[in-house]
C-alpha positions in Angstrom: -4.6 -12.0 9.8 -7.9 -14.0 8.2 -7.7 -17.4 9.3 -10.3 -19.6 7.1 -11.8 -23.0 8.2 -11.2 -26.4 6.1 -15.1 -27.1 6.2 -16.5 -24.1 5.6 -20.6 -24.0 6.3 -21.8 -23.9 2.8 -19.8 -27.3 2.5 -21.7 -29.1 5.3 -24.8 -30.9 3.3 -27.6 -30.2 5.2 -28.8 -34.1 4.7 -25.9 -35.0 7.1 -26.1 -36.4 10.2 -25.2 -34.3 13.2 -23.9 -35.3 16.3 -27.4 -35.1 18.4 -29.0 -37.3 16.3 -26.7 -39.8 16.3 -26.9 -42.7 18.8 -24.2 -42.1 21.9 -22.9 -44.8 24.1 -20.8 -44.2 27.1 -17.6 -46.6 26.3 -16.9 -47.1 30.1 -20.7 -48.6 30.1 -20.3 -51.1 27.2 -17.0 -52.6 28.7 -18.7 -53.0 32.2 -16.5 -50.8 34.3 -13.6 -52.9 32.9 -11.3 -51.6 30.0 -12.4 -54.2 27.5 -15.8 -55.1 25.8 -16.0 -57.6 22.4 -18.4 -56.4 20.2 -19.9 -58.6 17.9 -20.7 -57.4 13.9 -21.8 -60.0 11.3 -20.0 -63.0 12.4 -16.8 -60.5 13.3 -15.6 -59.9 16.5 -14.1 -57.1 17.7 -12.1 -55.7 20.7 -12.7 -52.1 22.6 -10.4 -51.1 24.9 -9.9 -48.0 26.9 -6.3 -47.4 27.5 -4.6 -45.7 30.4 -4.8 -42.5 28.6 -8.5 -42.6 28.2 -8.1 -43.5 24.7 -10.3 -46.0 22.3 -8.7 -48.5 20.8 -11.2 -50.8 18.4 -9.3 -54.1 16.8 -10.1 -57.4 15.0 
């Protein structure tokens, strides 16, 4: 059986960002030990919470 991928590596543009050069933030850190953090973009604000199930949820 030949099983292929959706992306295959001739399709990935090599001017892409890849995940190590991207900035990381630990979620857990940006709420304060708590499961809820507002973040702030243009004059939006937004909502991160971690639920139970160790899940992001980001709302308006």
């Amino acid at each position: 059986m030949s099983y292929q991928t959706a992306f295959p590596q001739d399709a990935i543009r090599a001017d892409a960002p890849r995940a190590v050069d991207l900035p990381t933030y630990d979620a857990r850190r940006l709420t304060g030990g708590e499961n809820t953090a507002q973040i702030v973009l243009d004059d939006k604000t937004y909502t991160l919470r971690i639920t139970r199930a160790g899940k992001l949820i980001l709302t308006k």
